[in-house]
mmCIF file as Biopython writes it, N, C-alpha, C and O atoms, coordinates in Angstrom:
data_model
#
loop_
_atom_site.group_PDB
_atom_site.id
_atom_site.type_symbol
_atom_site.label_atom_id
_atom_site.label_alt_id
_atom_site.label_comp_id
_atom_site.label_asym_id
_atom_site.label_entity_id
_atom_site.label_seq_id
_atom_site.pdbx_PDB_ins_code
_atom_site.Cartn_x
_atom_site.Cartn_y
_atom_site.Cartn_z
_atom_site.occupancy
_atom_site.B_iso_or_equiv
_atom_site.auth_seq_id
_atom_site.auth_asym_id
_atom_site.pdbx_PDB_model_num
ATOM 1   N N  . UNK A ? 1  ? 92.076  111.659 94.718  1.0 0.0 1  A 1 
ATOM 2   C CA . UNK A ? 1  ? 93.500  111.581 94.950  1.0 0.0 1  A 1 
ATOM 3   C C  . UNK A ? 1  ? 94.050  110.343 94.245  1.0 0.0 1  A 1 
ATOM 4   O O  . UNK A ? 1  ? 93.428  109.294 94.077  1.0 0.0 1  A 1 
ATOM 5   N N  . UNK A ? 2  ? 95.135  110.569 93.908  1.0 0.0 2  A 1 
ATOM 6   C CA . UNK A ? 2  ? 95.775  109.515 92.867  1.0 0.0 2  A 1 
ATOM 7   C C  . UNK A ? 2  ? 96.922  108.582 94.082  1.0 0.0 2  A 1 
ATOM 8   O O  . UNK A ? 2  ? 97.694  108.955 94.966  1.0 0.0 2  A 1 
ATOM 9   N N  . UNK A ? 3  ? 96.643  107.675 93.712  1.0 0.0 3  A 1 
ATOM 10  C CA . UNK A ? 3  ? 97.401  106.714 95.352  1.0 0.0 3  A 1 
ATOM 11  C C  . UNK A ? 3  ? 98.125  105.339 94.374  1.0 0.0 3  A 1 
ATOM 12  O O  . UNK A ? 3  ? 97.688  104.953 93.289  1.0 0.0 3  A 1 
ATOM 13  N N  . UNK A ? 4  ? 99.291  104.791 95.095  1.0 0.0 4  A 1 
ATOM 14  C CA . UNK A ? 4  ? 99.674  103.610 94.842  1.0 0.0 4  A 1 
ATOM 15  C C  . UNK A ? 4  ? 99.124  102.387 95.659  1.0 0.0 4  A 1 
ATOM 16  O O  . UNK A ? 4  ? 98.608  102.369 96.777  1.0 0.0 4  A 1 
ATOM 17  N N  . UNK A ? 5  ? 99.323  101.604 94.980  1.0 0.0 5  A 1 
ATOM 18  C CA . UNK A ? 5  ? 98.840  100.276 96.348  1.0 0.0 5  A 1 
ATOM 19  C C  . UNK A ? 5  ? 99.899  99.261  95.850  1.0 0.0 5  A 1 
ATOM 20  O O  . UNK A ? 5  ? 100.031 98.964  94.663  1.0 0.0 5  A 1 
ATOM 21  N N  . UNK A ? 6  ? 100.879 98.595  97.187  1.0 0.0 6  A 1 
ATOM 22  C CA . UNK A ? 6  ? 101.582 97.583  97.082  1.0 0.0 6  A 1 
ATOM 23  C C  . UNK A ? 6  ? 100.342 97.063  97.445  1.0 0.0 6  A 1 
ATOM 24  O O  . UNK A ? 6  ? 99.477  97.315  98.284  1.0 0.0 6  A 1 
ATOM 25  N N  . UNK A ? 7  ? 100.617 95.873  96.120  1.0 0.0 7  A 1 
ATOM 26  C CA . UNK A ? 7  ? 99.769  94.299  96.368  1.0 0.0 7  A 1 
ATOM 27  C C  . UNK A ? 7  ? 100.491 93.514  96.504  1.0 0.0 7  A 1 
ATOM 28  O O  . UNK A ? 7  ? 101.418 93.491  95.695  1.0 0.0 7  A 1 
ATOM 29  N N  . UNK A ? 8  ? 100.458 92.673  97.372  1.0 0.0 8  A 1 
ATOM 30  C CA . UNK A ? 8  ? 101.784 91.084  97.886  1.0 0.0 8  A 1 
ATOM 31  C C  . UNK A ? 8  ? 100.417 89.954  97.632  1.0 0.0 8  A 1 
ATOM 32  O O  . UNK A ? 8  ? 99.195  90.087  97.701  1.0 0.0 8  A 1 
ATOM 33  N N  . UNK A ? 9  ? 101.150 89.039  97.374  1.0 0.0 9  A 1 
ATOM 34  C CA . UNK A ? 9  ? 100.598 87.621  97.064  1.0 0.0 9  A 1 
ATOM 35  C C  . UNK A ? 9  ? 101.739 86.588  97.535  1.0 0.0 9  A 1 
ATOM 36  O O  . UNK A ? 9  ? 102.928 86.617  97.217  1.0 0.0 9  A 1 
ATOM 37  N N  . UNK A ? 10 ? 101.116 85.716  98.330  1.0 0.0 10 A 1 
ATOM 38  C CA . UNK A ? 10 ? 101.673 84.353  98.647  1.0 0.0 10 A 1 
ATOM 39  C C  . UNK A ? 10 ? 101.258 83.526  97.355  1.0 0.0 10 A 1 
ATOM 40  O O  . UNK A ? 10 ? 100.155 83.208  96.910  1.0 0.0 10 A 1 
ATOM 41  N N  . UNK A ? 11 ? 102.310 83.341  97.004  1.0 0.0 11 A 1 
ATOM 42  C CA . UNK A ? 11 ? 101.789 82.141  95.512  1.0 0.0 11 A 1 
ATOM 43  C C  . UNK A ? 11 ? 100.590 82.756  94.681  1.0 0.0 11 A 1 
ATOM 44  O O  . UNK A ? 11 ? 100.646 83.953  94.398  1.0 0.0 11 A 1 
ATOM 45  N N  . UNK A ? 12 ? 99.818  82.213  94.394  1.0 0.0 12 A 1 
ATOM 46  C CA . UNK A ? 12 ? 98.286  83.352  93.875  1.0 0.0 12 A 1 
ATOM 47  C C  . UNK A ? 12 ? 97.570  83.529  94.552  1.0 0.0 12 A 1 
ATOM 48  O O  . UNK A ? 12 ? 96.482  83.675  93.997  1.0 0.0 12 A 1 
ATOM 49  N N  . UNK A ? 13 ? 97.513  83.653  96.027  1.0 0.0 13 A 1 
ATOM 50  C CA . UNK A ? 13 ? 96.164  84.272  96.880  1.0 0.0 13 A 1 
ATOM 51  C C  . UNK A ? 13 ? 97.237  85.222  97.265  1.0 0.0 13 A 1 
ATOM 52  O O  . UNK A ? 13 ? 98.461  85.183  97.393  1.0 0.0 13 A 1 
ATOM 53  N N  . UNK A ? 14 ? 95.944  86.399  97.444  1.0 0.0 14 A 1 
ATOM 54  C CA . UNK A ? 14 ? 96.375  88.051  97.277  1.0 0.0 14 A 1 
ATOM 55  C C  . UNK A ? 14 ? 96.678  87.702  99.059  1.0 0.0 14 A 1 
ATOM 56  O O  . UNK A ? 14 ? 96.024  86.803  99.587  1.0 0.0 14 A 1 
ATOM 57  N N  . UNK A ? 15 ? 97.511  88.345  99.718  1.0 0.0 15 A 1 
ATOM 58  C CA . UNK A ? 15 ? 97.683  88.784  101.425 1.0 0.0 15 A 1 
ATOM 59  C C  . UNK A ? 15 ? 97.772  90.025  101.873 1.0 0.0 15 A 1 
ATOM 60  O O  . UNK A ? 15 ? 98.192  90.257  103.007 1.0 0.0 15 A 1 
ATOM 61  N N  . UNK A ? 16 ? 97.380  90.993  101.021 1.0 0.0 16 A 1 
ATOM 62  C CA . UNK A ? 16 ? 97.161  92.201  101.532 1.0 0.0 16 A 1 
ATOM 63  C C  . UNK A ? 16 ? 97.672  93.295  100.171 1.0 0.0 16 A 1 
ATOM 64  O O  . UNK A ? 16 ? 98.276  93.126  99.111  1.0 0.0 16 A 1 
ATOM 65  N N  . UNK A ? 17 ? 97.058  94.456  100.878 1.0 0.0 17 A 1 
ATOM 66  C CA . UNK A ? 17 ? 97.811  95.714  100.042 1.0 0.0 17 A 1 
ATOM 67  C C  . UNK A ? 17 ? 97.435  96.766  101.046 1.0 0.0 17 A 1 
ATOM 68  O O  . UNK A ? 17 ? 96.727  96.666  102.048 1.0 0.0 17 A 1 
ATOM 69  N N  . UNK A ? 18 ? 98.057  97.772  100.556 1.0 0.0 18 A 1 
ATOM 70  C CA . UNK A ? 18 ? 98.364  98.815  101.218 1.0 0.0 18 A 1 
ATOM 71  C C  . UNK A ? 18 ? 98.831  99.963  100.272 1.0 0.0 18 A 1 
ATOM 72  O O  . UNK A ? 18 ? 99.511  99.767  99.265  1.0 0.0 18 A 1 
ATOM 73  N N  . UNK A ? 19 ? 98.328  101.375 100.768 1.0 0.0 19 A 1 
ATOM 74  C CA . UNK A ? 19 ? 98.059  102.430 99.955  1.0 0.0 19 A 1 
ATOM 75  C C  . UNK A ? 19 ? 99.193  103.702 99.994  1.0 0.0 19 A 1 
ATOM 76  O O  . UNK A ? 19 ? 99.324  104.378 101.015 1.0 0.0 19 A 1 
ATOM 77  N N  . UNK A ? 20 ? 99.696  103.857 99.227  1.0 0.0 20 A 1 
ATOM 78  C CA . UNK A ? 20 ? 100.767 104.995 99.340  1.0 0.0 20 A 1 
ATOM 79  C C  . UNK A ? 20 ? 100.883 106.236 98.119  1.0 0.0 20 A 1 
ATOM 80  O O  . UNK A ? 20 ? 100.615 106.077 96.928  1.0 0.0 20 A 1 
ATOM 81  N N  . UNK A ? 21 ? 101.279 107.296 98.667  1.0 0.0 21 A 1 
ATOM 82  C CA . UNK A ? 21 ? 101.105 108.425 98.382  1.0 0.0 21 A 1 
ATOM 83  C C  . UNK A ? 21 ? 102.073 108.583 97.125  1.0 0.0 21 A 1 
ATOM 84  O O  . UNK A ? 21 ? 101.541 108.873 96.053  1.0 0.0 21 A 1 
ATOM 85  N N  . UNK A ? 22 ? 103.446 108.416 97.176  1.0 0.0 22 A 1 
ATOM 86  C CA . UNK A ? 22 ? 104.858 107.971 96.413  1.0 0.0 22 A 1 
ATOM 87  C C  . UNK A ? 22 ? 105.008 107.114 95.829  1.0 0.0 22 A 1 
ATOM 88  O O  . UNK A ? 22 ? 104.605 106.243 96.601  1.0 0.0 22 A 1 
ATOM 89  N N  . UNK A ? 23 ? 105.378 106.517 94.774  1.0 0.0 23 A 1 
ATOM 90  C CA . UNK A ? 23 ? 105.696 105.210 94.157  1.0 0.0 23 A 1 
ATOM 91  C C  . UNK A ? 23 ? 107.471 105.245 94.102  1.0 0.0 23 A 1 
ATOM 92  O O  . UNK A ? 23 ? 108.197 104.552 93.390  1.0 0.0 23 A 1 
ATOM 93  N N  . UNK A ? 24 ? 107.764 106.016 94.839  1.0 0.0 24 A 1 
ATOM 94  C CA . UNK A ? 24 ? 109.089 105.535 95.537  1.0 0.0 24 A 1 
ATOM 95  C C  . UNK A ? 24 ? 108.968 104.783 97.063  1.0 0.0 24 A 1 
ATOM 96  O O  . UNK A ? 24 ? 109.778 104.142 97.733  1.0 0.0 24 A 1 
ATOM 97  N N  . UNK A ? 25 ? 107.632 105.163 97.262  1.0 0.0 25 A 1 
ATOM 98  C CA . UNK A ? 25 ? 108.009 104.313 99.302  1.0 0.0 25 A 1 
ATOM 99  C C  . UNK A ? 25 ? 107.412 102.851 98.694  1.0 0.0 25 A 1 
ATOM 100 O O  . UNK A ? 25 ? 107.822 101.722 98.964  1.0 0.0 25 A 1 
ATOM 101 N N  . UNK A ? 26 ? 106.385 103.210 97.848  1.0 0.0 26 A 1 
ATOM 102 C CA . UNK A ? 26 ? 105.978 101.550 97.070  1.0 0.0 26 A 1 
ATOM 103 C C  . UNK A ? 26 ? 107.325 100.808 96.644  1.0 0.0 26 A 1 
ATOM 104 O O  . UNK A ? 26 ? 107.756 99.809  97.221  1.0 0.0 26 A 1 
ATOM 105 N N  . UNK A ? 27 ? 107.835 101.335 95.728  1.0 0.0 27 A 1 
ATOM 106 C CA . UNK A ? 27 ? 108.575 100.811 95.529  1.0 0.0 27 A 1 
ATOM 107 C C  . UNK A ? 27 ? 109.973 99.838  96.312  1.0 0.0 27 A 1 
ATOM 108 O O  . UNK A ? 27 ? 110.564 98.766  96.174  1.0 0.0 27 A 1 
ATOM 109 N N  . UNK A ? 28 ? 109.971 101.053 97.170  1.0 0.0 28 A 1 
ATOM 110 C CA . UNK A ? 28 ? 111.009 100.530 98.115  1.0 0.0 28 A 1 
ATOM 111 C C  . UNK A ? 28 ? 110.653 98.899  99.054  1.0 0.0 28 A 1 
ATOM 112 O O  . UNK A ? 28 ? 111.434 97.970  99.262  1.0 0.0 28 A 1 
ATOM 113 N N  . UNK A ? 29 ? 109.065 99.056  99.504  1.0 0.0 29 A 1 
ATOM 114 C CA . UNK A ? 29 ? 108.647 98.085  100.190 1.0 0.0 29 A 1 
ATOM 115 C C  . UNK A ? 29 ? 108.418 96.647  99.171  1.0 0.0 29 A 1 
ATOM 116 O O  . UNK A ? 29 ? 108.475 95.490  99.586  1.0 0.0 29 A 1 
ATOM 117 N N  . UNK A ? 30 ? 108.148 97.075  97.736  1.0 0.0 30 A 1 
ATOM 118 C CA . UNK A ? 30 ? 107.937 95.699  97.032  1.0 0.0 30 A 1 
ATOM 119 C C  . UNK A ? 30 ? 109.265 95.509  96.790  1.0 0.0 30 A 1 
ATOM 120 O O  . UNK A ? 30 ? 109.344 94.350  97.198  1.0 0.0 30 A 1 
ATOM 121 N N  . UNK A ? 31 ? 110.197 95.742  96.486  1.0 0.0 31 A 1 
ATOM 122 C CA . UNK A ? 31 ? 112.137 95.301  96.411  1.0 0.0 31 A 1 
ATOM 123 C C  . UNK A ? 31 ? 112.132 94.708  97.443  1.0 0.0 31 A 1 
ATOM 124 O O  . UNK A ? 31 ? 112.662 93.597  97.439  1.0 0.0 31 A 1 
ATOM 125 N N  . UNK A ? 32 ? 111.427 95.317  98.932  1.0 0.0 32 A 1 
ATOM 126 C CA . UNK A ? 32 ? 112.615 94.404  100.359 1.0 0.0 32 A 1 
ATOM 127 C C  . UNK A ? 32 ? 111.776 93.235  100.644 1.0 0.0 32 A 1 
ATOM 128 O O  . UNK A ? 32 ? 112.222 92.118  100.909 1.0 0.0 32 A 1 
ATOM 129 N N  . UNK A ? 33 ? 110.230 93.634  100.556 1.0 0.0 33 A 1 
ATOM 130 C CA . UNK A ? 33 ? 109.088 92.006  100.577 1.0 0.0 33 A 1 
ATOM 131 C C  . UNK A ? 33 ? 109.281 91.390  99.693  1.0 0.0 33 A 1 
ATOM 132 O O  . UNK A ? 33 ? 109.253 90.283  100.230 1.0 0.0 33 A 1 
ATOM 133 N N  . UNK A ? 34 ? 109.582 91.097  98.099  1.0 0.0 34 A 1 
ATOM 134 C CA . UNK A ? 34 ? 109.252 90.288  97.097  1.0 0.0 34 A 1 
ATOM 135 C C  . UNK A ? 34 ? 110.545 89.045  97.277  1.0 0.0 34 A 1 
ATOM 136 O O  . UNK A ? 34 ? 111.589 89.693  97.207  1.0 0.0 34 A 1 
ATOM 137 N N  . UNK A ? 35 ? 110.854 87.735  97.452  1.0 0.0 35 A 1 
ATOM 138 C CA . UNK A ? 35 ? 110.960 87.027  96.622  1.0 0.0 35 A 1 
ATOM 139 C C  . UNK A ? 35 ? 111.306 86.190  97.975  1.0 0.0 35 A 1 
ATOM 140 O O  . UNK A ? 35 ? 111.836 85.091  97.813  1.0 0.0 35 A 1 
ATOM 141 N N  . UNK A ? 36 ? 111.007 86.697  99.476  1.0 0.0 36 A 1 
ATOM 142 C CA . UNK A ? 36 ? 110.641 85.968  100.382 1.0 0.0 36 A 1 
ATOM 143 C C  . UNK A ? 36 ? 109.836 84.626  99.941  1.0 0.0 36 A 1 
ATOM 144 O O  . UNK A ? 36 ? 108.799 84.483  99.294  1.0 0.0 36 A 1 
ATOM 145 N N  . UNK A ? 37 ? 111.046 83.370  100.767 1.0 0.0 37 A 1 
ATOM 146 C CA . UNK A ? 37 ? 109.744 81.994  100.747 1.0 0.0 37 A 1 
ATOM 147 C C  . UNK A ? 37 ? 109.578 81.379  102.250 1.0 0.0 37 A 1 
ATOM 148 O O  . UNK A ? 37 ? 110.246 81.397  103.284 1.0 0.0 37 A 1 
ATOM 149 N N  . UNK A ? 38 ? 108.529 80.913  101.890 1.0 0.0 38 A 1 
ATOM 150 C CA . UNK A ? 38 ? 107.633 80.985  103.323 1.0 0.0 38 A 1 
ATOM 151 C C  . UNK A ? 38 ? 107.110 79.228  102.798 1.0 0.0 38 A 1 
ATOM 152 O O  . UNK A ? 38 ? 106.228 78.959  101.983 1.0 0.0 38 A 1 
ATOM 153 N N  . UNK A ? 39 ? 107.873 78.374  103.474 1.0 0.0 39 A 1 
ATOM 154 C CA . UNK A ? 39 ? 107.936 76.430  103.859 1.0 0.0 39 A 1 
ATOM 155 C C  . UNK A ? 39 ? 106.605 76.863  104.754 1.0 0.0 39 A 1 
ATOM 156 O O  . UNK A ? 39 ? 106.247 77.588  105.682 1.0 0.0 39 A 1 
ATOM 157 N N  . UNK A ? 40 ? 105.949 75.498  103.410 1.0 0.0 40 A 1 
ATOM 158 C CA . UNK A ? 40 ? 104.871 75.024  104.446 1.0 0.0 40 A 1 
ATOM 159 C C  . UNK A ? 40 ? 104.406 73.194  104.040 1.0 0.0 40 A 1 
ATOM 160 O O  . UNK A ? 40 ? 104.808 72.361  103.228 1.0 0.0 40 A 1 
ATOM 161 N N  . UNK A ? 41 ? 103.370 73.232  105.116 1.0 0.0 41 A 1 
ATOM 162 C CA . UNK A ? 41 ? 102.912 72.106  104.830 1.0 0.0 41 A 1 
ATOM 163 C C  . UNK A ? 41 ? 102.914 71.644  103.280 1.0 0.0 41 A 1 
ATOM 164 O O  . UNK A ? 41 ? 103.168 70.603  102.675 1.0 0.0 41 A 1 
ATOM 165 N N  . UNK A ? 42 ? 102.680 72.381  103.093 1.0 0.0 42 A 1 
ATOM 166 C CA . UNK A ? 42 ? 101.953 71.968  100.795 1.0 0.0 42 A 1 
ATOM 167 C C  . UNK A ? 42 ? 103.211 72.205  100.106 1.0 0.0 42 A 1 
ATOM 168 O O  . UNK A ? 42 ? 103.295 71.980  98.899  1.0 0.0 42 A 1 
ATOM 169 N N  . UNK A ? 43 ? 104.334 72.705  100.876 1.0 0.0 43 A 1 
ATOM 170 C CA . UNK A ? 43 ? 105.915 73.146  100.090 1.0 0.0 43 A 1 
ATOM 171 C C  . UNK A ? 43 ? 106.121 74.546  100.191 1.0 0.0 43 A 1 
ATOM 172 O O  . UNK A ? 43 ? 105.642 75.234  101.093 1.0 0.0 43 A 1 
ATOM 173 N N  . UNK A ? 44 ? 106.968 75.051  99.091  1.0 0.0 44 A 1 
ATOM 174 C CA . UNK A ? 44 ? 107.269 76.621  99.879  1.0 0.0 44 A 1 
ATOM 175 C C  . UNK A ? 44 ? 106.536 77.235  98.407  1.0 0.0 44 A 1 
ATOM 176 O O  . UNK A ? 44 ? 106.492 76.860  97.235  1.0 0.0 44 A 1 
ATOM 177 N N  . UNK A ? 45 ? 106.045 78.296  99.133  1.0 0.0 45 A 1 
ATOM 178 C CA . UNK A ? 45 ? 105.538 79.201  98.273  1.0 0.0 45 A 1 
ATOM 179 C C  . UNK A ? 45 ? 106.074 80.801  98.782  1.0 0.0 45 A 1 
ATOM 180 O O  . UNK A ? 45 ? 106.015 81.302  99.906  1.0 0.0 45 A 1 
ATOM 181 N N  . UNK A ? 46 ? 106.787 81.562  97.070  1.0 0.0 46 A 1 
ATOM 182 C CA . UNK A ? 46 ? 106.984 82.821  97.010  1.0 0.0 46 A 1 
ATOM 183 C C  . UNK A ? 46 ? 106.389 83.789  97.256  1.0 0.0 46 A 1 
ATOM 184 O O  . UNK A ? 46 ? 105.327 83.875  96.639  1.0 0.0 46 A 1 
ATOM 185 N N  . UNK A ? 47 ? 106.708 84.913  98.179  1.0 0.0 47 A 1 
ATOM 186 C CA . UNK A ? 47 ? 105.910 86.440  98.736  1.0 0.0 47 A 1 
ATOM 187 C C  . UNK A ? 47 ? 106.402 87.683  97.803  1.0 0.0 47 A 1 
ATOM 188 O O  . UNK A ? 47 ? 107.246 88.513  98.140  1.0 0.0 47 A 1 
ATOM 189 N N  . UNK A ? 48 ? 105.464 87.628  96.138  1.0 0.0 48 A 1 
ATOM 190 C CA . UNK A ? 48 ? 105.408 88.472  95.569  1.0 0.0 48 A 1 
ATOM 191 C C  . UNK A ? 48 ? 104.648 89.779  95.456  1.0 0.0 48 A 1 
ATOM 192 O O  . UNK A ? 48 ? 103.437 89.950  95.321  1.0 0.0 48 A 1 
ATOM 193 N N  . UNK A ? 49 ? 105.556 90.595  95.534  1.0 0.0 49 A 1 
ATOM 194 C CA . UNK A ? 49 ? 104.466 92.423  95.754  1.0 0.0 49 A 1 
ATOM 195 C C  . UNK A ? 49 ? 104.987 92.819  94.372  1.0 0.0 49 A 1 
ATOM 196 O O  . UNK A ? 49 ? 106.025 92.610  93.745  1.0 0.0 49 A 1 
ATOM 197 N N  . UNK A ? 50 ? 103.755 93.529  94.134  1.0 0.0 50 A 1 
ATOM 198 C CA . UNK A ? 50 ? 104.303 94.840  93.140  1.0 0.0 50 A 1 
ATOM 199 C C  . UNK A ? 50 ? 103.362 96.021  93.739  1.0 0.0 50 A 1 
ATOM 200 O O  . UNK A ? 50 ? 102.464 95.980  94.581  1.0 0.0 50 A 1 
ATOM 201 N N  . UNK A ? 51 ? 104.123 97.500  92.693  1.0 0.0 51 A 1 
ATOM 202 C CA . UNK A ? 51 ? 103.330 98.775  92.772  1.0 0.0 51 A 1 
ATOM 203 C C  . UNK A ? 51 ? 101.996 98.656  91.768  1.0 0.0 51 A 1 
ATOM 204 O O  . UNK A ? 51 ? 102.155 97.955  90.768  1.0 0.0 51 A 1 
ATOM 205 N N  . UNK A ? 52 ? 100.691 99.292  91.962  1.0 0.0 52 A 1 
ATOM 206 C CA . UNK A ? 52 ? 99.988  99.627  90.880  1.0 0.0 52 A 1 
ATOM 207 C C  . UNK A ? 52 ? 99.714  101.184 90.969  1.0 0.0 52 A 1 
ATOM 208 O O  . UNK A ? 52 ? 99.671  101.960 91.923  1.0 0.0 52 A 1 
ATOM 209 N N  . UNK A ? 53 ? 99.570  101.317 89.793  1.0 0.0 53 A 1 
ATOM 210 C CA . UNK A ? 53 ? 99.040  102.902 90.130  1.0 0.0 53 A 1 
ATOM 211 C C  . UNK A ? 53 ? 97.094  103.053 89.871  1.0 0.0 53 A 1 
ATOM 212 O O  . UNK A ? 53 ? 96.456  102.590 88.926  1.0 0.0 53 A 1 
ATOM 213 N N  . UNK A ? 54 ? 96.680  103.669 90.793  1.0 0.0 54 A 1 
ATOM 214 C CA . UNK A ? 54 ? 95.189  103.634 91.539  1.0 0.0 54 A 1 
ATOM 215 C C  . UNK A ? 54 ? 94.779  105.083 91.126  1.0 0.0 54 A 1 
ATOM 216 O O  . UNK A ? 54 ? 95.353  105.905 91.840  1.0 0.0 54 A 1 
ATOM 217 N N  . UNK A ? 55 ? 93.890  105.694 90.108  1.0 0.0 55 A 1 
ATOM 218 C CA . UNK A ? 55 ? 93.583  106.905 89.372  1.0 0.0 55 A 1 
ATOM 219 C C  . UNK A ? 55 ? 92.788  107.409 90.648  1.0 0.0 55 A 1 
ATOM 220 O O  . UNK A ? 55 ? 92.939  108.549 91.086  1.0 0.0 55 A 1 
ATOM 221 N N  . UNK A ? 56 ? 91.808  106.345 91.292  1.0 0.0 56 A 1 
ATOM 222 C CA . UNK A ? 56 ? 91.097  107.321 91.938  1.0 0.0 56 A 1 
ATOM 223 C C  . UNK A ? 56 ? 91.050  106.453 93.497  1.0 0.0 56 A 1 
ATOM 224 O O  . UNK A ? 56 ? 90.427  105.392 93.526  1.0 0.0 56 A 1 
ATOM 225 N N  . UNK A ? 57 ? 91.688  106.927 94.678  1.0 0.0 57 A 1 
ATOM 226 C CA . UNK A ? 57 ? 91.103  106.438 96.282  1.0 0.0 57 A 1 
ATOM 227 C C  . UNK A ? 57 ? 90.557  107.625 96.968  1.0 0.0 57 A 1 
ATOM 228 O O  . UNK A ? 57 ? 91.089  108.694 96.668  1.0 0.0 57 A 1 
ATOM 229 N N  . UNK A ? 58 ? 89.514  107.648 97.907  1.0 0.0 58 A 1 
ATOM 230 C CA . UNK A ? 58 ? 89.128  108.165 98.929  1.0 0.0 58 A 1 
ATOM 231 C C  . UNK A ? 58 ? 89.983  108.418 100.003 1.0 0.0 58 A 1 
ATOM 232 O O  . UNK A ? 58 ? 89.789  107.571 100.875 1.0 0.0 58 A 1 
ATOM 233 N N  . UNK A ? 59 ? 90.708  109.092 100.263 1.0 0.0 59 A 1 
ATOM 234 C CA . UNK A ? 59 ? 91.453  109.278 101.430 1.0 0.0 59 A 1 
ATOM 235 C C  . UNK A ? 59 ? 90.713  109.028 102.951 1.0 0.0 59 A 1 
ATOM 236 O O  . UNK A ? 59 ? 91.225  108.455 103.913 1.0 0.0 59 A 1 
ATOM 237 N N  . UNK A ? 60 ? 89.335  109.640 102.870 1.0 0.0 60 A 1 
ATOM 238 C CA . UNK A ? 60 ? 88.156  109.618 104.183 1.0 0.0 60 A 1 
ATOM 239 C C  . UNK A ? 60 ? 87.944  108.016 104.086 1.0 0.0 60 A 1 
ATOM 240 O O  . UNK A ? 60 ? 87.712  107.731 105.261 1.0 0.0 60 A 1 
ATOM 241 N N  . UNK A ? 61 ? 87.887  106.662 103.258 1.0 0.0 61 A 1 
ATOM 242 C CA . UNK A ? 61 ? 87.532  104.991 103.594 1.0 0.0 61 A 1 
ATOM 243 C C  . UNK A ? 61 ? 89.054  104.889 103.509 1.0 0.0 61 A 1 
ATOM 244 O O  . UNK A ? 61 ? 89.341  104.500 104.641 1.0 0.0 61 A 1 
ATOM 245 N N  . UNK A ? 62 ? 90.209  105.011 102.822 1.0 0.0 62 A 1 
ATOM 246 C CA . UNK A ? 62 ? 91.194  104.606 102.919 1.0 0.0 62 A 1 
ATOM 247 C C  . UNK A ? 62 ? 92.586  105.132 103.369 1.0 0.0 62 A 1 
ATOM 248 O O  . UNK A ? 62 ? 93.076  106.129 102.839 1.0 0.0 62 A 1 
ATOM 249 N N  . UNK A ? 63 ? 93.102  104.561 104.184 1.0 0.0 63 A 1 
ATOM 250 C CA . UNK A ? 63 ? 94.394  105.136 104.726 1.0 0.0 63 A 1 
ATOM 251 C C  . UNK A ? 63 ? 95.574  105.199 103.599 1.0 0.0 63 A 1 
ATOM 252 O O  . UNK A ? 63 ? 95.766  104.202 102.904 1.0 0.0 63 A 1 
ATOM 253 N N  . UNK A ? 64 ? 96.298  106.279 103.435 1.0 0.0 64 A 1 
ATOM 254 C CA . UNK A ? 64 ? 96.854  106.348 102.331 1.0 0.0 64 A 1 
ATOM 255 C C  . UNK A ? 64 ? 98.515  107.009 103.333 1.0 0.0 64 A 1 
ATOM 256 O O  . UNK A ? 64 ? 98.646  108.008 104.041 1.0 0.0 64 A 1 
ATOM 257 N N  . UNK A ? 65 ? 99.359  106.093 103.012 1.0 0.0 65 A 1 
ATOM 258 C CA . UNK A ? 65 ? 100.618 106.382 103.980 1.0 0.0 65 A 1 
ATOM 259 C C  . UNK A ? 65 ? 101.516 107.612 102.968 1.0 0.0 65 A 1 
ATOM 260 O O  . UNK A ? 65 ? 102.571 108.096 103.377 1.0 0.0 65 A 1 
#
């Protein structure tokens, strides 16, 4: 099955991804998460997502929304 995955990154460490069926619901979620900043101790660092497109996931190891 051919799947998208939003990937988000705090600054350059990856914070998750998540698997989708549409690269319109991807899409939609990296527009409303991306350009969030998140103050911290070390200063503020940006919450960047994008879509990738994924040729091949397992639906049976991975949840695919």
């Amino acid at each position: 099955m051919t799947a998208f995955v939003l990937a988000c990154y705090l600054g350059t460490v990856s914070s998750g991804s998540i698997y989708f069926k549409s690269v319109t619901d991807c899409t939609f979620y990296a527009d409303h998460l991306s350009g969030q900043v998140l103050e911290t101790e070390d200063g503020s660092k940006r919450y960047d997502c994008m879509c990738k497109l994924v040729p091949q996931v397992n639906p049976k190891r991975v949840k695919v929304y």
